[in-house]
Each structure stands twice: as structure tokens, then as C-alpha cells.
N, C-alpha and C positions, 0 to 999 in steps of 0.2 A: 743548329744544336746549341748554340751560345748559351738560351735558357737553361739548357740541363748543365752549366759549367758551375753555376752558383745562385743560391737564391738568397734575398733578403732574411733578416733575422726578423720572426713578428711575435706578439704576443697575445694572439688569437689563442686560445685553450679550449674552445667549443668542441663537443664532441660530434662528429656525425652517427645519427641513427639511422635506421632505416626509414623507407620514404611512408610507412605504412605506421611507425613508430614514432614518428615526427609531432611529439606534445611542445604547447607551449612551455616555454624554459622555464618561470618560474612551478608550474608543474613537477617538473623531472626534477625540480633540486626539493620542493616538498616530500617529493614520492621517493628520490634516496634518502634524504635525510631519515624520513619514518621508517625505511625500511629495516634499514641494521638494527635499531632498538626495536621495534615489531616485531618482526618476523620471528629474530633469534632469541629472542627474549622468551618467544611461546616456550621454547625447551626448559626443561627444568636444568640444563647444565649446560655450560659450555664445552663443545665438541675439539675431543683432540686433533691436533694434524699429523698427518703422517705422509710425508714427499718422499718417494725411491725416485732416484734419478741415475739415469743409466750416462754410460760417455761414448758418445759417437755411434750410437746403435742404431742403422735405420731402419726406419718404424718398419717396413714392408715386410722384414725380413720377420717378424714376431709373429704366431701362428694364427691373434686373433684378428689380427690384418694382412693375412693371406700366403705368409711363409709358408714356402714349400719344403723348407731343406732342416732347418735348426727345431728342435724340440721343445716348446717354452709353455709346459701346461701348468706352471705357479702360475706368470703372467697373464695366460688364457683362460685359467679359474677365478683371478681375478677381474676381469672384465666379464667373463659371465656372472659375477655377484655383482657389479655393477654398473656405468656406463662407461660405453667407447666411445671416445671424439675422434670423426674421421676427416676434419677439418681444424684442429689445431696444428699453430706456428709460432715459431721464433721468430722475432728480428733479424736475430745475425746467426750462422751459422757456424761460430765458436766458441769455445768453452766458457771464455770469461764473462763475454755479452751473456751468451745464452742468461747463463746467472746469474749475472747482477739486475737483467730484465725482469728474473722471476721474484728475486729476495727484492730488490726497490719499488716492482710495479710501477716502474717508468722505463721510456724506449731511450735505446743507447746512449742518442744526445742529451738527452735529456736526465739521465745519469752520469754521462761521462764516461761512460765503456764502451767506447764507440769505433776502439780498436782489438786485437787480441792482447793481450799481458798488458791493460792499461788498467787504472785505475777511475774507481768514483767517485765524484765531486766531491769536497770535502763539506761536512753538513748534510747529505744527503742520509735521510732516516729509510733504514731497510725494515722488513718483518720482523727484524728483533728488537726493533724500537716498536715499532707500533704493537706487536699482540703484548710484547712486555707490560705495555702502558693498560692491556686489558685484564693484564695475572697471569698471562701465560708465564713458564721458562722457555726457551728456545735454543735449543741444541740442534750440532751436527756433527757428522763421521765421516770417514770416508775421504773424498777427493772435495777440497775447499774451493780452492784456485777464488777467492774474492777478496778485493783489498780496496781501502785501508783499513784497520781492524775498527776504526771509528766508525765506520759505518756497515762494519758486519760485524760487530759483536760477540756471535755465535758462542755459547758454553761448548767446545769442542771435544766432542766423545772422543775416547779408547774401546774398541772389542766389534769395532764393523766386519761383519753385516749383524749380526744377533748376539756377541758375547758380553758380557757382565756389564760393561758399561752403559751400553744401550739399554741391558733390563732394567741396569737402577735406575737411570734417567726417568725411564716407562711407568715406572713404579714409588718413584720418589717421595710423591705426597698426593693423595685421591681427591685432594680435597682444591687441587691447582692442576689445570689443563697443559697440555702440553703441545708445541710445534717441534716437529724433528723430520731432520732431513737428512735421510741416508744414502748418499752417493758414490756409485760405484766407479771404478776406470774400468771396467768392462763394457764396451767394445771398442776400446782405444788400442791403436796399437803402442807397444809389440806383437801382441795376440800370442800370448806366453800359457793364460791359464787354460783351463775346460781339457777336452779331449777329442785333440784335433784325426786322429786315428780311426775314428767312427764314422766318419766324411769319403766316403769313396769320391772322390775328384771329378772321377767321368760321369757322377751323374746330379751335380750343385747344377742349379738355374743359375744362369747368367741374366741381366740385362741386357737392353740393347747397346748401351754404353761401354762394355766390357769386352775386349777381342780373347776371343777364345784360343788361348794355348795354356800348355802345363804348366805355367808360371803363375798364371792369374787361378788358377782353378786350384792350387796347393796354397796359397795364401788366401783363397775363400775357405778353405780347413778350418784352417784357423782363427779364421775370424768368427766362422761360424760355432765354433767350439768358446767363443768367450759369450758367444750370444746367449749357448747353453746356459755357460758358468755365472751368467747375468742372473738370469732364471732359477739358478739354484738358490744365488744370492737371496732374491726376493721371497722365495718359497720360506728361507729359513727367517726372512725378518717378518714376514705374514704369519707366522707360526709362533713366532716369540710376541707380538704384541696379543694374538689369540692365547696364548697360554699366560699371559699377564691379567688377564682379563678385560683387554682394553677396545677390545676388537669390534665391540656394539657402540662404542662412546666416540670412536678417531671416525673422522672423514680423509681416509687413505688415498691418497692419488699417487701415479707412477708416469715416469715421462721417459720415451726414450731417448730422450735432448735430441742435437741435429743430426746427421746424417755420417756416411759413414769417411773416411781420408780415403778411400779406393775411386774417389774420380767423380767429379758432377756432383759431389754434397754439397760437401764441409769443402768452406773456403768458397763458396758460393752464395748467389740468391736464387739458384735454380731448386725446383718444390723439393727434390729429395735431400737435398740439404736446407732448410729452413722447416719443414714440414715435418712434425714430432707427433708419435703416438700420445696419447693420453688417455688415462684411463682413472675413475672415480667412484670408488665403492665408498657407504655411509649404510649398513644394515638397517632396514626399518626408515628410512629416508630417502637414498637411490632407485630406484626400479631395476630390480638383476637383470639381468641381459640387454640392455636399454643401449638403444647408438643415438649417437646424437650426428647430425650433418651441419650444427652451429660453427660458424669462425669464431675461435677465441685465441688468443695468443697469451704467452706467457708473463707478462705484465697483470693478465685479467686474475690470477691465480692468488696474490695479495688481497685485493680488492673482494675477492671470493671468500677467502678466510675470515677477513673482517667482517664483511656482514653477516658471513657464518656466527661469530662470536657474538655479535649484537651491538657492530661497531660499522654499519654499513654509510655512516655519514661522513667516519674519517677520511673514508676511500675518497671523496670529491679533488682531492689535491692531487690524486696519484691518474697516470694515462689509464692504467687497465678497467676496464668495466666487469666489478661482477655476473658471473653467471651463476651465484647461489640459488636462487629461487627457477633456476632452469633444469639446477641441479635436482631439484626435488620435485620437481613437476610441476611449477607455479608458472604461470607467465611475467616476463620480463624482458625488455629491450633489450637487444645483442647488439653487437656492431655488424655493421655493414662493409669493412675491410679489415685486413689485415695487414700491414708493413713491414719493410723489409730495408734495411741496411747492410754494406758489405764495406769496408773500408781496408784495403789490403795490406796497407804497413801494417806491422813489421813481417811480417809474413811473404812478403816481396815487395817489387817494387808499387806506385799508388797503380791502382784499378778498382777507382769506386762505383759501385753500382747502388741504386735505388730499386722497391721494388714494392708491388701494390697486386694484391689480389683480391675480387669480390669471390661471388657465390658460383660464378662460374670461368672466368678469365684468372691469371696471371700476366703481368705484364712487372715487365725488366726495361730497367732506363740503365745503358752500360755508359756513364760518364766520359769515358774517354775512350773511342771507341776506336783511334786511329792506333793505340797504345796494342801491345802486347799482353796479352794474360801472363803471369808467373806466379809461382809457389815455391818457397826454397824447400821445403819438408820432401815438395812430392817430386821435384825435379833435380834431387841432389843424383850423381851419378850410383852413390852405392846405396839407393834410398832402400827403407825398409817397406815403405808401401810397396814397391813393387811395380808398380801396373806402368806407372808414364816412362820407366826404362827399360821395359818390355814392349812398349807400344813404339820407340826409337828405334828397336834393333827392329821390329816386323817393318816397322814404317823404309828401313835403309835395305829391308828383302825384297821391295817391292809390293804391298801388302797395301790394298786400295784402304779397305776399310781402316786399319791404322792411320793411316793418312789422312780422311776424314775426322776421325775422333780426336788428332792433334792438333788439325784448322778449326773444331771445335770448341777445343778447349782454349788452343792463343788468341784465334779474331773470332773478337765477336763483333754483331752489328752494334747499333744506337741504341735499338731500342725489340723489344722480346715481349712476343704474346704469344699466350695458349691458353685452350679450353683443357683445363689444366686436369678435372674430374676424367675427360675421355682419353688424355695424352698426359699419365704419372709422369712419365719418363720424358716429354719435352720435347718432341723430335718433332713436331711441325710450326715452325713459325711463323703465327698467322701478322706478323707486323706490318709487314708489306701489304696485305690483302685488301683490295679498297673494300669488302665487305664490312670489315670490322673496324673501318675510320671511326668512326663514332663510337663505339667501344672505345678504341686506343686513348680519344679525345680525351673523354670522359674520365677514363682512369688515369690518365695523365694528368688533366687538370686536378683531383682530389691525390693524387702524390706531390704537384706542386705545392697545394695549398697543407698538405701534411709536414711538408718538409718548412714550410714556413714558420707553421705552428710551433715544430719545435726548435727552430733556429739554425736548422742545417744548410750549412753554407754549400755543401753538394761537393764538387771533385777540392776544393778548397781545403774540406777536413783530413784527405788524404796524404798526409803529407809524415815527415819526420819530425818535423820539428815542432807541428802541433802536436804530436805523441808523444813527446818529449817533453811541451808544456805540461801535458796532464801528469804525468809521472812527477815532471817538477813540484807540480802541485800539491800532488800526494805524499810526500817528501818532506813538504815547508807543514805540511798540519801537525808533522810527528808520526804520520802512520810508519808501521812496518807491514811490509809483502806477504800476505800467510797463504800458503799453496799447501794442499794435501801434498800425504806420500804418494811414491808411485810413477807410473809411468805416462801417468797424464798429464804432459807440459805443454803439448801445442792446440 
């Protein structure tokens, strides 16, 4: 396992395509370069954006990807007006990766958020640099959590989810396109808002990850009750950009970021923590009710916009690959993985993992596999999550299955596969299986050679003191730390 302890830093940037999409290179860089002035240029205007970004919401629980329990038909009328991605991911499964992945359209290392509460490179240009350079304004509301202000810019709204400030922004000047991104802390805990009293307990879906007692089943109330109040949120900002009149002109996407703090998400690289709904309505451009089964990850979403705008040659500097012209029904090269980063300081002690999915495997590299898992959030003795000090007391009653979900969650092995479409939930590890050698190989080898690309040093970057460089970092440019309000801090 020595390999997976550290890899060289290279400066390979090639992109892999799929084997079927495999044009010669100066090709692909003629074919994006025209693209962005082409394509977008056909419209007679440049299309607004409009990002809803939810906090710790996981996607399954949303009704137009299969929730059974929580009531979300703003967010389920908008994916029936548009398209669903049932294969869209994050990098990381925390709040600040998440987002600085999606504002820079570069992956963690490669921005410098490659921990939680860390900061981005200094120099690094985010979406408010580049659509600025197109005539956009670009505003946000809501929960910020991205620093240094040097490189997130942001005109930062007052009146989230829909009040006065969002509509003047909306409404400002007709004549200048807009990016806005409204982010809620709903479904992050405390899980304070919605109405958790509508939840009869005895009858929420559990997962298979979850031990069934009154403890876990009265803080799904609540969770599920922000999931609600998530969905109210978006109803009333889909109704304020419709009553603007903006509603034919924005290309609207909603994410439910990563997964949720109740165990096996967030704070992982397992699929229900890195694995984000997404959803994309453009009236008269989208196909309503359209699913897509394409891997795109949240770096692609910049890249996207850009060539939306008619700026699709900027994109060549950034990781993500547009999926505009897939968006509307063109053909267009996708990628053939998605990536996954987890670096655990400051959130406990190091336990890095890597992590690589095609179109039907997941596969997890756990860096140090002799180490312990921890959390301080979820392992605190009077934690608010709930679940891992409920799983102690069943686990010291004698209680098999808590026992299991705790050897789970501390040892893990080396290295994790699954056919990840058949098994959401992760429960069979085909790593060991000599069936799937060649599989493992293979997605091994194109994680090695990812992590290269970007210069990740692999269990190296886990550290405190490297987290402490970056912060130093951000510090020495002049930035200051801008966090939304609220109760969205971990």
C-alpha cells in the first residue's frame, strides 16, 4: 500500500474522455474553442443564471429522486420543467470544498480547499471573475462559507430566499445578465426550521445504515421537516424570478450539495455523501421532464455557464468540462469519471481518502487504513446529530447490528468497490473479489494518474500543519473569512 501513501506532483492537465469520444487533441481544443462563441452566440442574449443550493440535503430524500417521507413539489415541478442528473458529484463532502469546487470549476487541490474551513489559493479567479469579464453582475445570499474575498468577490444579497434584495438584484438593469446564487442552511443541522410535528416517527424510512430506535427516528422529524422548509424556500425564489419576468431568459439549476451529518455522507467519499442531486430547467432550451444518466461533477457547472454565455474557450484553463450543449440536446464529450477527495483535519484526526467512479463502479482508496475513523461533530458525547451516541448506548446493550455500523464506520479496509448504481447504500464490497481485479486495476490506475495531474500528495496533505499553511496563506494576501449567517458552520 506504500503507493497509495503519496504520489508525485505532475503537470499532465490532459483531460480523459471517453474511449468512444477519443478525438485527436488539436481537434477538441478547435471544437471548444468555437464552441462558446458558436453555439451561444446563436441566442440573441445572454442567459441568466440562477444556482439554489441546499446544505447537507441528501438528494434521495427529495421526491423526484425517490423520497418517500418529506414533501418537496416546488423542487419536483422543477425537474419536471427540466432535467434531472442522476449521476452528478462533488469532490468533497463538505461545505466549503463543495463550493469553492463549484464557484472556481477546479478540484480541491487544485483550488486549495482541500480541507473543511480552509481557504483558496490566493489568485485563484472564481465565476465572479470570469462572467464579470462577460457583463454579468454576480451576486449571492444566503450561506457564503467561501474565502478569501479575493477570490469570491460575490455583491452579497439582504432579503434570502425572495425578499427586496434578491428582486432588485433580479431586476436591476434588463439590459445586463445576471449569476445569483441563493443558498440555503436547510438541511444542516440543528434542524430548528419547517414542521417537524407532521412526521409520525413510526412510520420515516430508515436506511440500511441507520439502527432503528426512538432516538434516530425523532431527529429524522426534523430533518425532514427542513427538507420541507428547503422546498418552500425554492418555491418562493422560482416564483419571484417568474413574477420578475426572468423566468424564460435564467438557466436555473438547484443542487442538494452533499449529503446529510446522520452517518455515511458528509464527512465521507462514500456515494451518499459526495453524490448531489441536480436539477436544470432553461424554458424553450431544456426538454421538461428529461433525466440525464451523464457523470458531471460540480466544477463542470462554471464551465457550463461559460459556454452558455459564449465564453466556452475560457473554460480550457479550468478542470470542469461543460455539459451545455448536452444541456440542450446537442452532442458533446462528457467525462468518463468523477473524483473524489476527503482530507479529515480539522474535523478529526488525518484519515484521507481518495476516490474514483466510472459509469458503473465506485472505488475508495482509504489512505491509511490501519488508522481509526473519527469525527469530532458526530462523536462529541452530547452531539446534536444524535445517531453515533445512540449507536454506543445499543452497541454497550449488546445490539449486533450497532456493532457492525461502529466497525463500519472506525476500520475501514485499503481500498472499497461497488457497483454503485445496484448498491446506493454501499453494503457489498466487491474489493477483495478477484472478479473485479481488473476493474479495481483500472480505476486505480486513472486515480493514480488523477491525483498526479493535480499534485496531490495523497495521506501527506492530511495533516495540521499543511491546513495551517493554507490559512497562513490566505491571511498574508489580506483576505478576510466571510461565512454566511446561521447555523451552517461545519
Amino acid at each position: 500500500m506504500d503507493l497509495l501513501l503519496a504520489v508525485k506532483k505532475g503537470k499532465n492537465k490532459q483531460r480523459i474522455l471517453p474511449p468512444m469520444k477519443q478525438f485527436p487533441a488539436k481537434l477538441i481544443a478547435v471544437v471548444f474553442l468555437l464552441s462558446g462563441s458558436f453555439l451561444a452566440a446563436s441566442e440573441n442574449k445572454q442567459p441568466n443564471f440562477l444556482f439554489i443550493l441546499a446544505d447537507d440535503c441528501t438528494y434521495n430524500l427529495l421526491g423526484c429522486y425517490g423520497g418517500q417521507d418529506a414533501d418537496t413539489p416546488h423542487i419536483d415541478q422543477l425537474a419536471e420543467e427540466g432535467m434531472r442528473f442522476t449521476r452528478a458529484y462533488s469532490a468533497m463532502a463538505m461545505c466549503a470544498p463543495f463550493r469553492a469546487e463549484l464557484y472556481t470549476g477546479l478540484y480541491p487541490v487544485n483550488n486549495g480547499v482541500a480541507w473543511n474551513h480552509s481557504s483558496a489559493k490566493p489568485g485563484t479567479k472564481s465565476v465572479c471573475h470570469y462572467l464579470k469579464e462577460q457583463g454579468y453582475r454576480v451576486g449571492i445570499s444566503g450561506k457564503v462559507h467561501a474565502s478569501p474575498k479575493s477570490v469570491f468577490p460575490f455583491e452579497v444579497l439582504k432579503g434570502f430566499p425572495a425578499g427586496d434584495g434578491i428582486k432588485e438584484f433580479m431586476t436591476r438593469d434588463e439590459e445586463q445578465p445576471f449569476c445569483l446564487f441563493l443558498c440555503s442552511n436547510n438541511a444542516h443541522a440543528a434542524w430548528t426550521t419547517g414542521d417537524a410535528s407532521k412526521f409520525d416517527p413510526s412510520e420515516i424510512h430508515l436506511n440500511p445504515h441507520q439502527l432503528d430506535t426512538p432516538a434516530i427516528r425523532e431527529v429524522m422529524t426534523r430533518y425532514l421537516a427542513e427538507v420541507e422548509d428547503l422546498d418552500r424556500e425554492t418555491g418562493e425564489i422560482l416564483a419571484l424570478l417568474d413574477a420578475t419576468g426572468n423566468k424564460d431568459s435564467t438557466l436555473t439549476m438547484f443542487s442538494s450539495e452533499q449529503g446529510w451529518a446522520l452517518g455515511f455522507a458528509k464527512w465521507s467519499n462514500w456515494d451518499l455523501g459526495v453524490h448531489t442531486g441536480l436539477i436544470a430547467r432553461w424554458p424553450g432550451q431544456i426538454a421538461e421532464g428529461s433525466t440525464s444518466d451523464a457523470l458531471v461533477q460540480m466544477a463542470d457547472v462554471l464551465p457550463t455557464f461559460l459556454e452558455a454565455a459564449g465564453a466556452g474557450g475560457v473554460a480550457q484553463s479550468l478542470d470542469g468540462l461543460s455539459f451545455y450543449r448536452h444541456l440542450i440536446g446537442k452532442e458533446q464529450p462528457l467525462r468518463e469519471f468523477v473524483y473524489g477527495v476527503h482530507n479529515n483535519v480539522p474535523e478529526g484526526d488525518p484519515y484521507p481518502i481518495r476516490s474514483i467512479r466510472d459509469g458503473k463502479f465506485h472505488y475508495l482508496i482509504n489512505l491509511t487504513p490501519d488508522a481509526s475513523y473519527g469525527e469530532k461533530h458526530i462523536m462529541a458525547e452530547d452531539s446534536r446529530l444524535i445517531w453515533w451516541p445512540d449507536l454506543k448506548a445499543a452497541e454497550a446493550r449488546g445490539d449486533d447490528k450497532a456493532a457492525a455500523l461502529l466497525a463500519r464506520f472506525h476500520t475501514r479496509p485499503g481500498e472499497e468497490l461497488y457497483l454503485v448504481d445496484e448498491d446506493q447504500y454501499e453494503t457489498e464490497n466487491l474489493a477483495s473479489n478477484p472478479e473485479y481485479q481488473e476493474v479495481k486495476e483500472r480505476l486505480h490506475a486513472e486515480l493514480m494518474r488523477w491525483m498526479d495531474q493535480q499534485g496531490d500528495p495523497g495521506a501527506a496533505m492530511d495533516d495540521p500543519e499543511v491546513l495551517e499553511a493554507n490559512r497562513a496563506a490566505a491571511n498574508e494576501s489580506g483576505a478576510t473569512k466571510k461565512k454566511g449567517k446561521g447555523k451552517g458552520k461545519n
